[in-house]
N, C-alpha and C positions, 0 to 999 in steps of 0.2 A: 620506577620509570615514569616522567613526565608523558599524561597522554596527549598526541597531537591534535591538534584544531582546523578549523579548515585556515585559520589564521598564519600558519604555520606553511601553507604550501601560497607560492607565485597565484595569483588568480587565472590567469595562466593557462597554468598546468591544471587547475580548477574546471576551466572550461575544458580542459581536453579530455582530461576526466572522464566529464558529463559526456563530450561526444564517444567515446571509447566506451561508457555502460550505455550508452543506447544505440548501439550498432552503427555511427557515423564515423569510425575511427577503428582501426585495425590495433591487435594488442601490438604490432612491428610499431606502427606507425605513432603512436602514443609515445609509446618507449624512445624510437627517436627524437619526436617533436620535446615531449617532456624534457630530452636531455638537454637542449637549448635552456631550461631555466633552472638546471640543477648547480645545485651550492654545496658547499661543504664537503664535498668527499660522496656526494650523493651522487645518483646515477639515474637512467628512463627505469630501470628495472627498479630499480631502489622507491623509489617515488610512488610507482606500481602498485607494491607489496604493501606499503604505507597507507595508501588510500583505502583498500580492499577490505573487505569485512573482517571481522576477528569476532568467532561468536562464542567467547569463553567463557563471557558474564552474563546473564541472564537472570532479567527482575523477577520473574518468578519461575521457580524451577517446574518441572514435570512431574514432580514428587511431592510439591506443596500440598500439606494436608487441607487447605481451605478449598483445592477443585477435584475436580475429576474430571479425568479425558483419556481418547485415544482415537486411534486412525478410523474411518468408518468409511464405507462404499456404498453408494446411491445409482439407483438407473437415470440415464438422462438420453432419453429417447431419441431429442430435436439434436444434442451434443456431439460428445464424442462415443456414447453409449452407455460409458460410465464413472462415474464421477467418485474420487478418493481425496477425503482431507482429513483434516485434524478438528476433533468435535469435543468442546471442552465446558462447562459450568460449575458453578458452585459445588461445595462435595454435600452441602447442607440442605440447599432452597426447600422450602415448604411450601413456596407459591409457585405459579407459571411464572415463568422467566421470558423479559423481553430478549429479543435476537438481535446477533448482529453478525453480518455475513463482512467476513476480513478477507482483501483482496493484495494478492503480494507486490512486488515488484517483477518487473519481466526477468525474473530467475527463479521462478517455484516457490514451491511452499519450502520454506530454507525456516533453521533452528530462529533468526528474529523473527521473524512471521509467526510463528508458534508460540513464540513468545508473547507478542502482542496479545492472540486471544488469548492466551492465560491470565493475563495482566485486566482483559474486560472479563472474565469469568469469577476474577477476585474483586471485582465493582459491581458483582449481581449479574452478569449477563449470561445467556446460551450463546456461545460462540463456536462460530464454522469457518475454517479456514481451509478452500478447497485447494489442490496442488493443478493447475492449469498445464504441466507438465505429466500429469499420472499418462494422459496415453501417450508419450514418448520414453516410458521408463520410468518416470518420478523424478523429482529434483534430484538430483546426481550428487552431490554432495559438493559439490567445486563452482564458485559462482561464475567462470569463466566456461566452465564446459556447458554450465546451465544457461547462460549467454547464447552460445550457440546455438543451443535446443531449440530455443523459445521462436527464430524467425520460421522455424519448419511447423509450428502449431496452425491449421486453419482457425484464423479470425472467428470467423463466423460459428465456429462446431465452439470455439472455448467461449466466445459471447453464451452461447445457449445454454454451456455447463454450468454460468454462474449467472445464468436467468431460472437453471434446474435447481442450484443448488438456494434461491433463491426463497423460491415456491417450497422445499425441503423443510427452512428452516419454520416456515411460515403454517404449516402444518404439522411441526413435529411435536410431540407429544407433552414437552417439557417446556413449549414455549405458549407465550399468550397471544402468537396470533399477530402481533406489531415487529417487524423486522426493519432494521438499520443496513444497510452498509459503509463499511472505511476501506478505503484502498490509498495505497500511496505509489506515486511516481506512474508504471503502468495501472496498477491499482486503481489510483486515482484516476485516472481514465475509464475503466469500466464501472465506476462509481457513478462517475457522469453520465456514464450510457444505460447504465440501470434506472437511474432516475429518468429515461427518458423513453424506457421497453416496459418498467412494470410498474403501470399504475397506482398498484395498491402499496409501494415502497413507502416506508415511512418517513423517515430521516436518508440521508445520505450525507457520508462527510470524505469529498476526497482533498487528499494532500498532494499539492503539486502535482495535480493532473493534467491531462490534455483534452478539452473540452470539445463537446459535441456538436455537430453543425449546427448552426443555427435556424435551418428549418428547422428542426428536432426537438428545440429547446420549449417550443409550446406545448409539448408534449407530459413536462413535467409535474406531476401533484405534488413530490414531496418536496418538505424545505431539506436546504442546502446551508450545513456549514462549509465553506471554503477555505482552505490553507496554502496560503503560497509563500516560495522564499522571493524576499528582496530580490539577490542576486541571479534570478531564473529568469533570467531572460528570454529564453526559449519558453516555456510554457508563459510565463506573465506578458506576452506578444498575443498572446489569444485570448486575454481577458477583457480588452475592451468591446470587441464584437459580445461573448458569452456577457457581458453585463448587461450590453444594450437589448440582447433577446431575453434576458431574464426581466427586466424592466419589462417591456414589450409586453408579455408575457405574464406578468402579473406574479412570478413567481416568487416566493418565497427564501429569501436566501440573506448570509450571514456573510465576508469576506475578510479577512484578516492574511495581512502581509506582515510577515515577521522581520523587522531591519536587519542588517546587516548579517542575513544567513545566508544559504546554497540551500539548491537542490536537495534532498534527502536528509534536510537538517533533523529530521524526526527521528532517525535509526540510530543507535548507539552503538553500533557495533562497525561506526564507520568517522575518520576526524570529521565528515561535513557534518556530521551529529551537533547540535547547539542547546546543552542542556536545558537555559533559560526557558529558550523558546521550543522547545518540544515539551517540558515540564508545563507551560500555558496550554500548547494549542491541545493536548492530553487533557487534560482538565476540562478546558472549554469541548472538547468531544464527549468527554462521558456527560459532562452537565447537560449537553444537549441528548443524549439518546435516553437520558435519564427522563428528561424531559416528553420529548416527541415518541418514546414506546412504552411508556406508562399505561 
């Protein structure tokens, strides 16, 4: 079976997509408006199902003899109290391992998420991947019921979990001390706001995130890779203020727009996925954390 692309869906129904996974659009109302540009025998629910995660393949499995990992629980005091993710590295290191703290999208720590720090654990890293849903249940298994979860988390308590979980990895026993974060879509959002709550962060690489006020932005020490899609117009509307205070500011940063992608071109377990360009901006992420947490 030919896998689809984002190439493959109306742009369209692209954007409606996008407003329907970030809580602007009702799964009804999707599936309506959607059906205005459906073809072929297709349908709003059809189109739906299509877009939707499919997490059957995975670059590196949970069984890979190269890592070790499993679920771990931390206290996070300032949080929600306590803090649950997925903590994974090499199965071999001989040395401290730099860190890197993975930040999901607003639906949990879901099977790509897991994946990803697998995937930095078989490039040498300690990787932590907290579930921002642990105190409403844990990611639910369903990324539409995890949708739902995610508007009932306080702001504020899951900022401070992955401010806790922060400080966690940056102490932990198996690390050297230099911690990274990556987050994408909400992710990349708290990538941005980390780089601007802990000082001593090293690197930070968010993908298609939603960037911090611009008082804030003086606030930053660590450099910045940045990853946005072409087609994101919603997030790529808040780049030219966030550049003019990075400038301002003196900080340190990297930005790279991938042509002719969407939104969540990094995840593969979705058509907006763009091998190309997820295969680069992958690369250029470990190159730099290889880099900046040496």
């Amino acid at each position: 079976m030919t896998r689809l692309t984002a190439k493959d869906f109306d742009p369209e129904v692209l954007k409606l997509f996008d407003q329907y996974v970030h809580g602007q659009l009702s799964r009804r109302d999707f599936i309506s408006s959607a059906a205005r540009y459906a073809v072929a025998g297709a349908t709003g629910v059809s189109l739906l199902a299509q877009l939707s995660p499919a997490f059957a393949a995975q670059q590196v499995a949970p069984t890979d003899a190269r890592i070790k990992g499993g679920y771990v629980e931390y206290p996070s005091p300032q949080g929600y109290g306590t803090l649950r993710g997925y903590l994974v590295q090499p199965a071999n290191a001989k040395d401290k391992l730099p860190a890197v703290l993975v930040v999901h999208e607003n639906r949990g720590l879901n099977p790509h998420i897991e994946d990803i720090a697998r995937r930095l654990a078989v490039d040498g890293f300690l990787a932590f991947a907290p579930d921002a849903l642990f105190p409403l249940g844990g990611y639910p298994g369903n990324e539409d019921k995890a949708r739902e979860l995610f508007p009932k988390l306080d702001q504020s308590k899951t900022r401070a979990d992955f401010v806790a979980a922060e400080q966690i990895l940056k102490t932990h026993p198996a690390g050297n001390g230099k911690v990274g974060v990556v987050g994408f879509c909400y992710g990349g959002g708290v990538a941005n706001y980390l780089a601007t709550a802990v000082p001593d962060l090293a690197a930070a690489v968010p993908f298609y995130g939603s960037q911090p006020p611009a008082s804030e932005v003086a606030k930053i020490k660590a450099p910045l890779l940045i990853h946005d899609a072409e087609n994101d117009q919603r997030i790529r509307a808040g780049w030219p203020a966030y550049e003019a205070a990075l400038k301002a500011a003196g900080v340190q940063y990297q930005y790279y727009v991938y042509p002719g992608t969407e939104h969540g071109f990094n995840n593969d377990t979705t058509p907006r996925y763009d091998e190309a360009a997820a295969k680069l901006a992958w690369q250029r992420t470990v190159d730099f954390f290889k880099q900046k947490l040496a």
